[in-house]
MILOZA-249105 format. One record per residue: chain; x, y, z of N, C-alpha, C in turn; residue number from 1; residue in one letter. Coordinates in steps of 0.05 Angstrom, whole numbers, plus 5000, padded with zeros to 4 digits. Layout:
ATOM   c   neast   nnorth    nup   caeast   canorth   caup   ceast   cnorth    cup     k   r
ATOM   A       X        Y      Z        X         Y      Z       X        Y      Z   NUM   A
...
This chain:
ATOM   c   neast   nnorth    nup   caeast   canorth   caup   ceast   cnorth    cup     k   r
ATOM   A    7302     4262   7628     7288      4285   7640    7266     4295   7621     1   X
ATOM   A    7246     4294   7632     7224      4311   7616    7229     4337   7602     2   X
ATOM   A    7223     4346   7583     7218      4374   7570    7250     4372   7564     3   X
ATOM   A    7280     4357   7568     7300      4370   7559    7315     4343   7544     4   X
ATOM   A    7321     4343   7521     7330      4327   7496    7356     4339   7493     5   X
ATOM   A    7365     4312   7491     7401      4308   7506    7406     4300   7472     6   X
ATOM   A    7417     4312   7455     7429      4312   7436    7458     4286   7433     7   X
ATOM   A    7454     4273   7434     7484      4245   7429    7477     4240   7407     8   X
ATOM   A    7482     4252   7378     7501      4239   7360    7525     4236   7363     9   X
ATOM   A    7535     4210   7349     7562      4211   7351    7587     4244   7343    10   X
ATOM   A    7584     4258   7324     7589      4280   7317    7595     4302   7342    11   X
ATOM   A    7563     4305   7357     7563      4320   7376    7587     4307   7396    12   X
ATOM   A    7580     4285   7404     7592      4264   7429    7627     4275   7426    13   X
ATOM   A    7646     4277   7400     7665      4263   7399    7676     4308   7402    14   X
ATOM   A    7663     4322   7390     7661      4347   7381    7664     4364   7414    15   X
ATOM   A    7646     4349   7434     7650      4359   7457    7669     4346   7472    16   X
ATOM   A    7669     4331   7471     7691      4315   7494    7727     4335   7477    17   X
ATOM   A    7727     4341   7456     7753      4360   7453    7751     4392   7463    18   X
ATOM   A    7722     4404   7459     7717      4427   7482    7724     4422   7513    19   X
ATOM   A    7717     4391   7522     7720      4397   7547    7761     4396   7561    20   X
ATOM   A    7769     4382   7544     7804      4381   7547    7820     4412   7552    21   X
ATOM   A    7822     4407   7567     7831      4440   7580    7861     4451   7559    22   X
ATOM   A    7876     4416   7546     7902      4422   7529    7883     4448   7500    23   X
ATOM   A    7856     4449   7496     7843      4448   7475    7851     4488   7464    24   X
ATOM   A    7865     4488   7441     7870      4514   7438    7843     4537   7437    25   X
ATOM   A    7846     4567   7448     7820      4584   7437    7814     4579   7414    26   X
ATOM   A    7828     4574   7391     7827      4581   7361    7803     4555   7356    27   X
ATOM   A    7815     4523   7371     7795      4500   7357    7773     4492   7379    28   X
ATOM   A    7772     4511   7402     7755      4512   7416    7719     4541   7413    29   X
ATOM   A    7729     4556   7387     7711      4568   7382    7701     4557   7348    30   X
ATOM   A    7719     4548   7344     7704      4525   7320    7697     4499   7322    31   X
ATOM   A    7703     4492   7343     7686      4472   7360    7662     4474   7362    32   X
ATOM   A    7654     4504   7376     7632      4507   7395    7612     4521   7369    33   X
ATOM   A    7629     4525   7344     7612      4539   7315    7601     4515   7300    34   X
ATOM   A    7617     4490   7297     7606      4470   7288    7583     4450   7313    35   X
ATOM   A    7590     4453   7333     7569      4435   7356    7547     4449   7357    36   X
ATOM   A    7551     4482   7348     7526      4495   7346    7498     4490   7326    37   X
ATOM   A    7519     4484   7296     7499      4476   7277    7487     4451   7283    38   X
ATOM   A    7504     4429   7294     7483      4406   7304    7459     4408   7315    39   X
ATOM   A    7465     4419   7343     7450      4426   7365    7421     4445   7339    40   X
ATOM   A    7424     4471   7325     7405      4478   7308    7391     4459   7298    41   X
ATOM   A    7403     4444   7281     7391      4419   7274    7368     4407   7288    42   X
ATOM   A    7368     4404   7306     7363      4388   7328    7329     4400   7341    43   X
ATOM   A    7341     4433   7338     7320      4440   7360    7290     4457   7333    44   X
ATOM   A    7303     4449   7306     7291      4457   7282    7280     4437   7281    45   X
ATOM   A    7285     4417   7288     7272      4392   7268    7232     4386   7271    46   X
ATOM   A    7219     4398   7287     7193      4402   7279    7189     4424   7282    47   X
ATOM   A    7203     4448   7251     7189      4471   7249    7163     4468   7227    48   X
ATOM   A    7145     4478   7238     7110      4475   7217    7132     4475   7181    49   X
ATOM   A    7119     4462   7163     7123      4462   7134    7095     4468   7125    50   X
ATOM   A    7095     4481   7099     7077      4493   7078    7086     4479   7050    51   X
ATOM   A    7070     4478   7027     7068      4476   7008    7074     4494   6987    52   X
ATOM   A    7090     4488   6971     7087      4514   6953    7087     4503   6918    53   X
ATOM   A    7087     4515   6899     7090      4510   6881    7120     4524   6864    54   X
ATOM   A    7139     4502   6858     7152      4514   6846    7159     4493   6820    55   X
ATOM   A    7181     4506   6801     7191      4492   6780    7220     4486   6781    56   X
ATOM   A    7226     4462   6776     7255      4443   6773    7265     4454   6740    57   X
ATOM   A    7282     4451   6741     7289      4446   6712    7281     4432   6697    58   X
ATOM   A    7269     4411   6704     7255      4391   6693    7227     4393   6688    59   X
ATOM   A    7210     4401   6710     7182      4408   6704    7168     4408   6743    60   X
ATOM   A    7147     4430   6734     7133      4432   6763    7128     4422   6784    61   X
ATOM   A    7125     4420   6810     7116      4407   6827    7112     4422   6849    62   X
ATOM   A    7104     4414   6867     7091      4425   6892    7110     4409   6916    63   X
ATOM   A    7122     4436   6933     7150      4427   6950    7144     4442   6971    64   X
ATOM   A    7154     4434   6991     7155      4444   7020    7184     4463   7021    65   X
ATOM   A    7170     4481   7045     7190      4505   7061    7171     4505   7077    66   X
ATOM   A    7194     4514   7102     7185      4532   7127    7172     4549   7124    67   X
ATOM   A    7146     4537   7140     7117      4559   7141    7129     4585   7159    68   X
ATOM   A    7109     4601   7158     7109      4623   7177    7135     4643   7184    69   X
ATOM   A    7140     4669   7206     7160      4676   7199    7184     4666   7207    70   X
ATOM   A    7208     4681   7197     7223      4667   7199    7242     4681   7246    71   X
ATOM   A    7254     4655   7248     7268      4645   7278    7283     4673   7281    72   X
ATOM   A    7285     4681   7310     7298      4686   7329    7319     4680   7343    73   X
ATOM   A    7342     4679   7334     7367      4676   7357    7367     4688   7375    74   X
ATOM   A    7367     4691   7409     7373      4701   7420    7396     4697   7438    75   X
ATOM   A    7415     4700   7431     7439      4695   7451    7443     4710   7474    76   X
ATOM   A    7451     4699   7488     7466      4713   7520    7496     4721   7517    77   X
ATOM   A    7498     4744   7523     7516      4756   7519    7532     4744   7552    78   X
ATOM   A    7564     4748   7545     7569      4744   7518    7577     4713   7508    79   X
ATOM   A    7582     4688   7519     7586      4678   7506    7566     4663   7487    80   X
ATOM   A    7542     4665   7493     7522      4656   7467    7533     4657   7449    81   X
ATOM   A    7537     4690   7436     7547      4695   7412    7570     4674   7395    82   X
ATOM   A    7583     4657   7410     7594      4648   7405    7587     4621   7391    83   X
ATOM   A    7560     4616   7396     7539      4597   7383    7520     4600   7364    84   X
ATOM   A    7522     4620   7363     7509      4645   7335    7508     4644   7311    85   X
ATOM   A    7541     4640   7306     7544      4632   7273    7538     4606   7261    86   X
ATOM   A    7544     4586   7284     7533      4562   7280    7508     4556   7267    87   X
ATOM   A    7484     4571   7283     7464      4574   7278    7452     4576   7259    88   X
ATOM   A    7474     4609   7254     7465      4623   7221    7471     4610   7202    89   X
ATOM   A    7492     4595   7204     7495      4571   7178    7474     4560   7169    90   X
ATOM   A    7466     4552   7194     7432      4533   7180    7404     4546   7167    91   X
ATOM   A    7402     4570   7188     7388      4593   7181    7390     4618   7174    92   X
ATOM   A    7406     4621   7161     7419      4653   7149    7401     4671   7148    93   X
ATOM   A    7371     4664   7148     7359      4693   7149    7342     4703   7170    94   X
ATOM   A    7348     4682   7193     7342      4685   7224    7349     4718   7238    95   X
ATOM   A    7317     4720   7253     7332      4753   7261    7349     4740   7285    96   X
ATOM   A    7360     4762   7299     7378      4757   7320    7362     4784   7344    97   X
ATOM   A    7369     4765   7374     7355      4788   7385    7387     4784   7406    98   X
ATOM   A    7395     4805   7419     7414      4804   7441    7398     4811   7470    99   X
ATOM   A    7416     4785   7489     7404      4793   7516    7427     4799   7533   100   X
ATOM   A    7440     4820   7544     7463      4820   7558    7453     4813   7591   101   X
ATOM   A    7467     4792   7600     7461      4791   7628    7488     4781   7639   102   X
ATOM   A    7496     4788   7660     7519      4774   7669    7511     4758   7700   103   X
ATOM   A    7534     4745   7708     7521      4731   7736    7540     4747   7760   104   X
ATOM   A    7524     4760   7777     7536      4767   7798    7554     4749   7814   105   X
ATOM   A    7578     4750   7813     7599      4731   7831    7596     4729   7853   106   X
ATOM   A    7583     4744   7874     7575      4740   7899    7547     4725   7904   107   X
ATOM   A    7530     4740   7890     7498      4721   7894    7488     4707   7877   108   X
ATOM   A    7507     4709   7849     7504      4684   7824    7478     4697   7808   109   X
ATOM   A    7463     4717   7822     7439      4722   7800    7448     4741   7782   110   X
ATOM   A    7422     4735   7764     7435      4754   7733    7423     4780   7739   111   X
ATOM   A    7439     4798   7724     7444      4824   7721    7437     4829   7693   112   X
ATOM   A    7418     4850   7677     7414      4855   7656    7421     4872   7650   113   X
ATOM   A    7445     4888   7630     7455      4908   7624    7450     4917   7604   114   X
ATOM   A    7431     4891   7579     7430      4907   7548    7407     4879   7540   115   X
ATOM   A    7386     4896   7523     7367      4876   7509    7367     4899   7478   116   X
ATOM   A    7362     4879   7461     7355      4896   7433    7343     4864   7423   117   X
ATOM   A    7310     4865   7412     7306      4845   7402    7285     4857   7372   118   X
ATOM   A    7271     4840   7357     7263      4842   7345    7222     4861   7355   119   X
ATOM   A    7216     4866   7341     7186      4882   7350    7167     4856   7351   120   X
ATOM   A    7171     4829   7328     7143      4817   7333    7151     4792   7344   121   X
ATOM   A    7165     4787   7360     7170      4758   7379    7140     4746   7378   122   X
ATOM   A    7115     4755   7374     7102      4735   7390    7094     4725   7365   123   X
ATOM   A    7104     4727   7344     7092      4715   7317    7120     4700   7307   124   X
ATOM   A    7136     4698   7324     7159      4676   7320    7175     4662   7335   125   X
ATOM   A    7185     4637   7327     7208      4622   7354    7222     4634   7353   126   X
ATOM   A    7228     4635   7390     7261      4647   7390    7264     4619   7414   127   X
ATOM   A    7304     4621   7393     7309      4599   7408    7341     4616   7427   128   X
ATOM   A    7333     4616   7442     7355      4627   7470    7386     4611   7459   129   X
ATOM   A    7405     4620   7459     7426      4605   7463    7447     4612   7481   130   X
ATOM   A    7464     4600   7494     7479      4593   7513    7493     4573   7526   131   X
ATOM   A    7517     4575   7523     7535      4550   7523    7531     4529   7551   132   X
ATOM   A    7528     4552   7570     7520      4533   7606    7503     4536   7613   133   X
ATOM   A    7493     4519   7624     7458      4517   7635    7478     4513   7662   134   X
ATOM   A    7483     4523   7679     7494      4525   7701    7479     4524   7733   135   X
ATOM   A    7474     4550   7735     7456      4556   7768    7418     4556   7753   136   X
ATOM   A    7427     4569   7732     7397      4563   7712    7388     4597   7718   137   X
ATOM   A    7399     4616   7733     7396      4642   7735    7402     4662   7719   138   X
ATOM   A    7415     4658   7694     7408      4672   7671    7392     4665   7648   139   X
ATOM   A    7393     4642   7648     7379      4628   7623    7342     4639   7637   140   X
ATOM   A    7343     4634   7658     7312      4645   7671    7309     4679   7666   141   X
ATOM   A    7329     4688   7672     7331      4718   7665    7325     4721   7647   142   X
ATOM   A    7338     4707   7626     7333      4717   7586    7307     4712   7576   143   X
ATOM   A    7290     4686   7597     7276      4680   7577    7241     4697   7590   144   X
ATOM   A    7254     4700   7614     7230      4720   7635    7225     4751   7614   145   X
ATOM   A    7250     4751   7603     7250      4784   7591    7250     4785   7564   146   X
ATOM   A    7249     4752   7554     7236      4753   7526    7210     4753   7519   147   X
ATOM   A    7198     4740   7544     7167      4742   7548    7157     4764   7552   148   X
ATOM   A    7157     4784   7572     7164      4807   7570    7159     4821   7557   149   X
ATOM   A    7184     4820   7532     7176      4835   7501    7158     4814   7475   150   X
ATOM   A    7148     4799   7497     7121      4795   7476    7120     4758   7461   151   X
ATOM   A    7155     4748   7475     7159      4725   7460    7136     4700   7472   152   X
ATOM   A    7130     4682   7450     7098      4661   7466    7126     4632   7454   153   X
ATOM   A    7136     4621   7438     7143      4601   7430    7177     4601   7432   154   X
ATOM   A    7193     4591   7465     7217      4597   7464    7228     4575   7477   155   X
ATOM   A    7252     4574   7457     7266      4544   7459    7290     4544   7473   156   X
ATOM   A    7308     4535   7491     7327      4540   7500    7351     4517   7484   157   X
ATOM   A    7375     4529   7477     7398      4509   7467    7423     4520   7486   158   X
ATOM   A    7435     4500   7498     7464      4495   7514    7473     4475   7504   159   X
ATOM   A    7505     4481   7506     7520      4463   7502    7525     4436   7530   160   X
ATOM   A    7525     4449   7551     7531      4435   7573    7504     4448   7594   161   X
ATOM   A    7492     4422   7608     7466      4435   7634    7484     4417   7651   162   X
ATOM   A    7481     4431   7672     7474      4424   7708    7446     4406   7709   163   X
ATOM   A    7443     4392   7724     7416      4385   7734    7400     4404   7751   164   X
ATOM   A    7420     4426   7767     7411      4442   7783    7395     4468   7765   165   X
ATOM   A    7412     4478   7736     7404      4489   7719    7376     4477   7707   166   X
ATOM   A    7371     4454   7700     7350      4445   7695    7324     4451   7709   167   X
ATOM   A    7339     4441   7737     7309      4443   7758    7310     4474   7761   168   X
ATOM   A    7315     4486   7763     7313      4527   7766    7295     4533   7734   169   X
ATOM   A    7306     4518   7713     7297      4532   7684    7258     4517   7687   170   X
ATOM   A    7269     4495   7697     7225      4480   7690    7226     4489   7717   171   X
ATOM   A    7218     4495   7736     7207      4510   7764    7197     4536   7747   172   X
ATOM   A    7212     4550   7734     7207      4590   7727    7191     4580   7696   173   X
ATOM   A    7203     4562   7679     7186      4564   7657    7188     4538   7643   174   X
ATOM   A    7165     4525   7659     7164      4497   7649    7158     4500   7616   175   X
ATOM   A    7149     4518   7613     7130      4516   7570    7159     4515   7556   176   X
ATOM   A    7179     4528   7572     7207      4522   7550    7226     4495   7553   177   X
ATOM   A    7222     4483   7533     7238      4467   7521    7269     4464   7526   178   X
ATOM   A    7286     4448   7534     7319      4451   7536    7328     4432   7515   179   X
ATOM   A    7347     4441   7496     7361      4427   7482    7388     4418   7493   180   X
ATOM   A    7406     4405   7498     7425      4405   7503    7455     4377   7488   181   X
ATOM   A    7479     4384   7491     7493      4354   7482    7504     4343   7506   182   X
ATOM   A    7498     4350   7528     7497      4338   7555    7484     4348   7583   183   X
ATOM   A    7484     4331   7595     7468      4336   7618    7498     4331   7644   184   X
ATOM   A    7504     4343   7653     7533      4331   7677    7517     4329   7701   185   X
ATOM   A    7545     4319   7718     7537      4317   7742    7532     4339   7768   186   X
ATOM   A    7541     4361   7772     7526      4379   7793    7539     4406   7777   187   X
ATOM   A    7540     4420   7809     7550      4444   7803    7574     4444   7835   188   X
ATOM   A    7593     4464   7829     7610      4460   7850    7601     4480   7870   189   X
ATOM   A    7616     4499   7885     7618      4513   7905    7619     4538   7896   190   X
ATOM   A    7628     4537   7869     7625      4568   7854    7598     4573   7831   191   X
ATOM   A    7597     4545   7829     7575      4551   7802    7576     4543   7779   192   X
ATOM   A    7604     4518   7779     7614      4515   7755    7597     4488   7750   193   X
ATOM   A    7596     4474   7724     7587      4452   7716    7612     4442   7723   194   X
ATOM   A    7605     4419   7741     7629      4389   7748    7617     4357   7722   195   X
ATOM   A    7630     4353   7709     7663      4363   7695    7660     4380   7681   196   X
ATOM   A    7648     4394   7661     7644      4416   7650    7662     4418   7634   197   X
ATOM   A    7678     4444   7617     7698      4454   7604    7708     4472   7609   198   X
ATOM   A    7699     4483   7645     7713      4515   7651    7694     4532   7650   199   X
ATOM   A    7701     4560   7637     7686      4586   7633    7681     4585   7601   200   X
ATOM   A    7663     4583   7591     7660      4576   7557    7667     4615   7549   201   X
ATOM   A    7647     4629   7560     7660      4654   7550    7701     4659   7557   202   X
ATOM   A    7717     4644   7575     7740      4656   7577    7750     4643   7559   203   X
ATOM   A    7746     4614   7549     7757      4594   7529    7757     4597   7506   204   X
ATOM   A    7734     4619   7504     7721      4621   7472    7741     4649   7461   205   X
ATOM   A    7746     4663   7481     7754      4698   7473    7786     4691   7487   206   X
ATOM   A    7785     4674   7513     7827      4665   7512    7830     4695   7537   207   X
ATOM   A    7806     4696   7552     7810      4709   7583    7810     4698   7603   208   X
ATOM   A    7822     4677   7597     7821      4653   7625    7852     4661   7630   209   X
């Protein structure tokens, strides 16, 4: 699929297929989803701009690269994003964090926005959206309609699991964003769920299933 990069390392591959086992406890199913998170980072970092700098080794001077410009945006979807968060911050510890609360209406499946708090200068940095299901694709469109909104120009989307139906709803509303994902499945059911999927990632993650 155009615009969305399906993450299969072996690591990721072997890391999800134990999220998706329903035997899979809350406890190694949110350190699952903390370690598949830093992959997935990995992944959606790997051409951030580099700069030059000059520093000194113990040994003697040279001229070394770091990440240009300022520093990334997490934005997670409340609530189970958060749950992909720390992953994140492992790699990037000094990443701001912006929160988007939206939930999905159970009758008409669209998102509902109950809470945003993000940073003031989005449009002078990536934010990369996170969220475990790319599902109906009607929140991930929500978060990233109302990151624009507040000013965001360079926004990356990361899931653990997409729909194809999620796909086609996310490039229809905003083809300029990018999807990261460690799979792509096969539909969506009658409720909304990813078929095979792993369930509800927020009930699995917090143990309200």
């Amino acid at each position: 699929m155009t615009g969305v990069t399906v993450v299969d390392h072996p690591l990721v591959r072997h890391k999800l297929t134990l999220m998706r086992d329903r035997e899979t406890s809350t406890h190694l199913f949110r350190q699952l989803l903390r370690e598949i998170s830093s992959l997935l980072c990995y992944e959606v970092t790997r051409d951030l701009p580099l700069e030059a700098i000059e520093i000194e080794t113990p040994i003697q001077p040279m001229k070394a690269e770091r990440i240009a410009g300022k520093k990334l945006v997490f934005a997670p979807i409340l609530r189970s994003g958060m749950g992909m968060l720390d992953g994140m911050l492992e790699l990037a510890p000094a990443a701001r964090v912006a929160h988007v609360g939206l939930y999905r209406d159970p009758e008409t499946l669209d998102a509902v926005e109950y809470y945003f708090k993000a940073p003031g200068d989005l449009s002078d940095r990536t934010v990369i959206v996170i969220d475990p299901m790319l599902a109906t694709g009607h929140t991930a469109v929500a978060a990233v309609t109302r990151l624009k909104a507040a000013g965001a120009k360079d926004i990356r989307l990361v899931c653990l699991l997409a729909a194809p139906e999620g796909v086609e709803a996310m490039q229809a509303a905003h083809p300029d964003t990018p999807i990261w994902t460690a799979a792509v499945d096969e539909r969506l059911n009658e409720h909304g769920y990813i078929i095979p999927g792993l369930g509800d990632a927020g009930d699995r993650m917090y143990g309200t299933r």
